[in-house]
TIVO-2410 file (N, C-alpha, C; in nm, 3 decimals):
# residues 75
REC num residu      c1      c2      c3 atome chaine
REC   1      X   1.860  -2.531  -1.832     N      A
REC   1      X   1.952  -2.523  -1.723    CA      A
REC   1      X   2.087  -2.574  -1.771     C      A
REC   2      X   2.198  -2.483  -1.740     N      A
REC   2      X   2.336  -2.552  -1.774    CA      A
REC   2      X   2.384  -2.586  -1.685     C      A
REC   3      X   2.507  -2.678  -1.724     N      A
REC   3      X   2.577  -2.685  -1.611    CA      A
REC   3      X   2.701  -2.652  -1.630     C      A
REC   4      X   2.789  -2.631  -1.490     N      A
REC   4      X   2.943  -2.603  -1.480    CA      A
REC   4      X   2.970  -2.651  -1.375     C      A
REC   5      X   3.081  -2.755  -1.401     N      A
REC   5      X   3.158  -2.824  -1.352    CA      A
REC   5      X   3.105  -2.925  -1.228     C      A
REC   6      X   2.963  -2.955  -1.310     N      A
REC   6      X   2.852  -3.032  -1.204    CA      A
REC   6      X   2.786  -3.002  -1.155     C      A
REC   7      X   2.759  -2.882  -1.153     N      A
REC   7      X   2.664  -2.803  -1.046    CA      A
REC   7      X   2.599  -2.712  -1.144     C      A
REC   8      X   2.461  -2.682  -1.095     N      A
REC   8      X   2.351  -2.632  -1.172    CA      A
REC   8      X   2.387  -2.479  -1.202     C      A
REC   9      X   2.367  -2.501  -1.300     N      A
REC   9      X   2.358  -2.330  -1.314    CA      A
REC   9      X   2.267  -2.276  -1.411     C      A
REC  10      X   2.159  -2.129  -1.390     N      A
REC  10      X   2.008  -2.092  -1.442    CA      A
REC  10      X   2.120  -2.000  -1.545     C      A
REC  11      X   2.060  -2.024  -1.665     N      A
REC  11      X   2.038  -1.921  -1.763    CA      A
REC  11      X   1.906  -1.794  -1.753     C      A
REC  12      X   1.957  -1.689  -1.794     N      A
REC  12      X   1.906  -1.582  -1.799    CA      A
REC  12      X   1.727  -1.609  -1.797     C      A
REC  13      X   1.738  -1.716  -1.956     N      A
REC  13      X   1.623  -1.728  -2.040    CA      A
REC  13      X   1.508  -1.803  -1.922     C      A
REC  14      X   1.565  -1.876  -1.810     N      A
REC  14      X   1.514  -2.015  -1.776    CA      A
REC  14      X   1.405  -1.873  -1.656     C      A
REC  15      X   1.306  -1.932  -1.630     N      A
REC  15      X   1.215  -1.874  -1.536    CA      A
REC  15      X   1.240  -1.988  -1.428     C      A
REC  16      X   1.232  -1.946  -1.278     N      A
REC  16      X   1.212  -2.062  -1.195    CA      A
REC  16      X   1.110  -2.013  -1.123     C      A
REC  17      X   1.048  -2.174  -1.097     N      A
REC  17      X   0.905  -2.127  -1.009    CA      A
REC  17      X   0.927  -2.098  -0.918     C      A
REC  18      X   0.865  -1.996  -0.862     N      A
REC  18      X   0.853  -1.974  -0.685    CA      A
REC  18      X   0.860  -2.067  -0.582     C      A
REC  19      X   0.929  -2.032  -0.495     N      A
REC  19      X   0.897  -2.146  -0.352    CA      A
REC  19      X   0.781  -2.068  -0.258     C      A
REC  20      X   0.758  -1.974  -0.299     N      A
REC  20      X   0.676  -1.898  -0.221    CA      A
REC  20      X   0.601  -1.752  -0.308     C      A
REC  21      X   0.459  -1.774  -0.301     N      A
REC  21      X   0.403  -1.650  -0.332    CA      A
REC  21      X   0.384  -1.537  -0.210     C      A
REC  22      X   0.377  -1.419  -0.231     N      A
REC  22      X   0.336  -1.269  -0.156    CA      A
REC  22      X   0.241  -1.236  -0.154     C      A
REC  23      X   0.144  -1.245  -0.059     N      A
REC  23      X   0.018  -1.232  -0.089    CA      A
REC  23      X  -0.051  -1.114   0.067     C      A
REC  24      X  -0.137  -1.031   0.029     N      A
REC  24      X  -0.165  -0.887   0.086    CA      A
REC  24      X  -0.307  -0.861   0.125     C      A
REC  25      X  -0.390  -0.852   0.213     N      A
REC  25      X  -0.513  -0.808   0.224    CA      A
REC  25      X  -0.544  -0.714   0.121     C      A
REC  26      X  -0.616  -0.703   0.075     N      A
REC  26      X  -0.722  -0.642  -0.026    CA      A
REC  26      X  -0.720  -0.482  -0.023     C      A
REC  27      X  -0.780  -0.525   0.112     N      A
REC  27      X  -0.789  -0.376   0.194    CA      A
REC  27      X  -0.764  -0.429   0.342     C      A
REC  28      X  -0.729  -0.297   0.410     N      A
REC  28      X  -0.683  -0.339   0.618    CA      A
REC  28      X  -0.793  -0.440   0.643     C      A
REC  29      X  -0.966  -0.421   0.618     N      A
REC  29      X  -1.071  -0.470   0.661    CA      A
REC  29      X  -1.118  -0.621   0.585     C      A
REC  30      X  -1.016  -0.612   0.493     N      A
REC  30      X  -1.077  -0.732   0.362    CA      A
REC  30      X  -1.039  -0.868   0.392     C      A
REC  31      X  -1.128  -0.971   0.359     N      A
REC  31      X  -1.091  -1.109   0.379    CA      A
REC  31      X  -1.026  -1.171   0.277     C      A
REC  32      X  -1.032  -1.109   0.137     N      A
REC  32      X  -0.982  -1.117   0.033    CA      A
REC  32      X  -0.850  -1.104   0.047     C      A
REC  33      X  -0.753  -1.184   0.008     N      A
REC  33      X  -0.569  -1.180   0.007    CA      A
REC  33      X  -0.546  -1.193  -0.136     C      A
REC  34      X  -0.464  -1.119  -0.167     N      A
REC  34      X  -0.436  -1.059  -0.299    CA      A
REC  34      X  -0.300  -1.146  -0.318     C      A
REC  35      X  -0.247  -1.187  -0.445     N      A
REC  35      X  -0.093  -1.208  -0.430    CA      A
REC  35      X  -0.042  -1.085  -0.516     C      A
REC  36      X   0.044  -1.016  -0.442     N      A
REC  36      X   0.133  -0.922  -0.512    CA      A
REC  36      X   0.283  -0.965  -0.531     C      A
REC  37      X   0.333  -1.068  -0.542     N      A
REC  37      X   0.431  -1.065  -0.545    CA      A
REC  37      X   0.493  -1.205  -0.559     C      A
REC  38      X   0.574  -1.274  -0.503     N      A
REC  38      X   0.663  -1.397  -0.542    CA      A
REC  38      X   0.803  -1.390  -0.469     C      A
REC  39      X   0.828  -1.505  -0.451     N      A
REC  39      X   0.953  -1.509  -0.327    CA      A
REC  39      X   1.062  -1.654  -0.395     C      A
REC  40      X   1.163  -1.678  -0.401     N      A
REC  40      X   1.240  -1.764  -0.347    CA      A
REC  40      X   1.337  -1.806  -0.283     C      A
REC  41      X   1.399  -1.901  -0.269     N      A
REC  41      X   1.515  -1.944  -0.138    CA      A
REC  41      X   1.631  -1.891  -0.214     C      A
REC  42      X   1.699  -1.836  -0.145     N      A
REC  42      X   1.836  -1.786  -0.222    CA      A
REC  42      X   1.970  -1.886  -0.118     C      A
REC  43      X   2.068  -1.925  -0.203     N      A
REC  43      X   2.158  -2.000  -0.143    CA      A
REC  43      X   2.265  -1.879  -0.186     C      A
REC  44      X   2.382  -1.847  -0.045     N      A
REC  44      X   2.482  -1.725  -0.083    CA      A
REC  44      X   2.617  -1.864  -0.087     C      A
REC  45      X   2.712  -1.804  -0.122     N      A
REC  45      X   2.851  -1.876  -0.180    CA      A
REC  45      X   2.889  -1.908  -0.022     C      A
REC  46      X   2.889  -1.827   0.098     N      A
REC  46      X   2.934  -1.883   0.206    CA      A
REC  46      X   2.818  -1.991   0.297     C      A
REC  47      X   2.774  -2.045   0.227     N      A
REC  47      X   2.654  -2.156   0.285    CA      A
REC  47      X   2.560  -2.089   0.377     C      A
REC  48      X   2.568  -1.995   0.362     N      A
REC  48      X   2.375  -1.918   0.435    CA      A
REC  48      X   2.254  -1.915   0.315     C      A
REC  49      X   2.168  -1.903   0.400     N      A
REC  49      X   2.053  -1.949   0.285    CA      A
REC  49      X   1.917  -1.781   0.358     C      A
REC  50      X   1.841  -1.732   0.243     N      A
REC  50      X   1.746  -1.645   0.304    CA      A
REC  50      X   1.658  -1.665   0.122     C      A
REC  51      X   1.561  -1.577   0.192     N      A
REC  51      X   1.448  -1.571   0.109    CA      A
REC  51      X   1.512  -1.396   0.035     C      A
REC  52      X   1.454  -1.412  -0.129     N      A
REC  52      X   1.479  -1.331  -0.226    CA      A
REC  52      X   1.308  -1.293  -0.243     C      A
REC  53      X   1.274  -1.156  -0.260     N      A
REC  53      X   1.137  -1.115  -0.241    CA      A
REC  53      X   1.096  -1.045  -0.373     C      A
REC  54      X   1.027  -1.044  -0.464     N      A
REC  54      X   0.975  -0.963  -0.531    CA      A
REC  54      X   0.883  -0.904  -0.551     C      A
REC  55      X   0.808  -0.774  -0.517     N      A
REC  55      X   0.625  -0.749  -0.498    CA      A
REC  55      X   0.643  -0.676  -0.631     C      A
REC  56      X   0.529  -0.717  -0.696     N      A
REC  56      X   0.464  -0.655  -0.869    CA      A
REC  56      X   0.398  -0.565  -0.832     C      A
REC  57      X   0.295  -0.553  -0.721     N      A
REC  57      X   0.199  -0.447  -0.681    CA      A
REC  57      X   0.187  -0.404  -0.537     C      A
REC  58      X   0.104  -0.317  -0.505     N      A
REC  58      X   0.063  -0.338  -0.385    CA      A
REC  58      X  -0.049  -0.265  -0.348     C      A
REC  59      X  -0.181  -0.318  -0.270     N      A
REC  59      X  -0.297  -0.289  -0.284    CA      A
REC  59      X  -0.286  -0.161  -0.265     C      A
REC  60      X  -0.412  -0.090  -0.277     N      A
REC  60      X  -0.447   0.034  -0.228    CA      A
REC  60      X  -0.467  -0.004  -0.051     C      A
REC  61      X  -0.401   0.125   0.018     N      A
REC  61      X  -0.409   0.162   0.113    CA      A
REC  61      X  -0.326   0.038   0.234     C      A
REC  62      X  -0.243  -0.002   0.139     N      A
REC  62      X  -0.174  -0.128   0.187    CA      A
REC  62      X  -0.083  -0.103   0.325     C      A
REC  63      X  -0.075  -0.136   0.454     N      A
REC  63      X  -0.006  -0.122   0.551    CA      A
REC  63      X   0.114  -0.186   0.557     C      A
REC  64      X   0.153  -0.254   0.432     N      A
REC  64      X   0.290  -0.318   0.435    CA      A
REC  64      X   0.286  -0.485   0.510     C      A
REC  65      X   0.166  -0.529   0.581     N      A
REC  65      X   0.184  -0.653   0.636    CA      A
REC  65      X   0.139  -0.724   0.511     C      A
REC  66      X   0.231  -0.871   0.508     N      A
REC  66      X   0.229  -0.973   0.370    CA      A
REC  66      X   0.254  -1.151   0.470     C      A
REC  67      X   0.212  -1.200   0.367     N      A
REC  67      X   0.215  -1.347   0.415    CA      A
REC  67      X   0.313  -1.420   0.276     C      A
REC  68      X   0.407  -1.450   0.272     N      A
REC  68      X   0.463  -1.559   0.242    CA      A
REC  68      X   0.390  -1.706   0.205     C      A
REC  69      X   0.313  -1.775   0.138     N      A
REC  69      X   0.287  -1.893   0.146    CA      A
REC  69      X   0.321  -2.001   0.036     C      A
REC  70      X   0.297  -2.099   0.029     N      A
REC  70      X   0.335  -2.192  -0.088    CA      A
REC  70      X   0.211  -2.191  -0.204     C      A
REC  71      X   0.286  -2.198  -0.304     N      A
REC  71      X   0.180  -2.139  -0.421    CA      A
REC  71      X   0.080  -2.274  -0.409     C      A
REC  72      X  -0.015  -2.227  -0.461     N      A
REC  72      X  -0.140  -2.361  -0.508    CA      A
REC  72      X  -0.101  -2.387  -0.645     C      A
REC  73      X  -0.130  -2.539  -0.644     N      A
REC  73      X  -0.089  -2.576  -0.792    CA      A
REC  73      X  -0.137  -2.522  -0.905     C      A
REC  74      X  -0.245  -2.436  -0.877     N      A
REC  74      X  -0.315  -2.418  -1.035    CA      A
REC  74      X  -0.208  -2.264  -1.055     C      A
REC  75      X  -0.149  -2.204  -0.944     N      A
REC  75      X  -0.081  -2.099  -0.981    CA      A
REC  75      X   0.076  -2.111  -1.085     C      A
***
């Protein structure tokens, strides 16, 4: 992590962990939740703040509903 002029700033190279994984029923009927994806807090230059989303996959026959949750440590 570098910095400029005191304040943090990510290099390209640096990975940051998630504040939030994406995670998807299996199937419509399945109890199984899949994580497809990964989320974090995005801060914009005029002081609003929202979530940044990324999905890697998405199940078969997927209806588009997802849960947001906080990763488990072993993830």
């Amino acid at each position: 992590m570098a910095t400029k002029a005191g304040k943090r700033v990510e290099t390209k190279d640096e990975k940051r962990t998630p504040d939030y994984v994406v995670r998807a029923r299996q199937a419509p009927d399945s109890e199984y939740w899949q994580t497809i994806g990964a989320a974090w807090t995005a801060h914009f230059k005029d002081g609003t703040t929202g979530i940044s989303v990324k999905i890697n996959n998405q199940p078969m026959g997927w209806n588009g509903d997802c849960l947001l949750m906080r990763p488990k440590e072993a993830e």
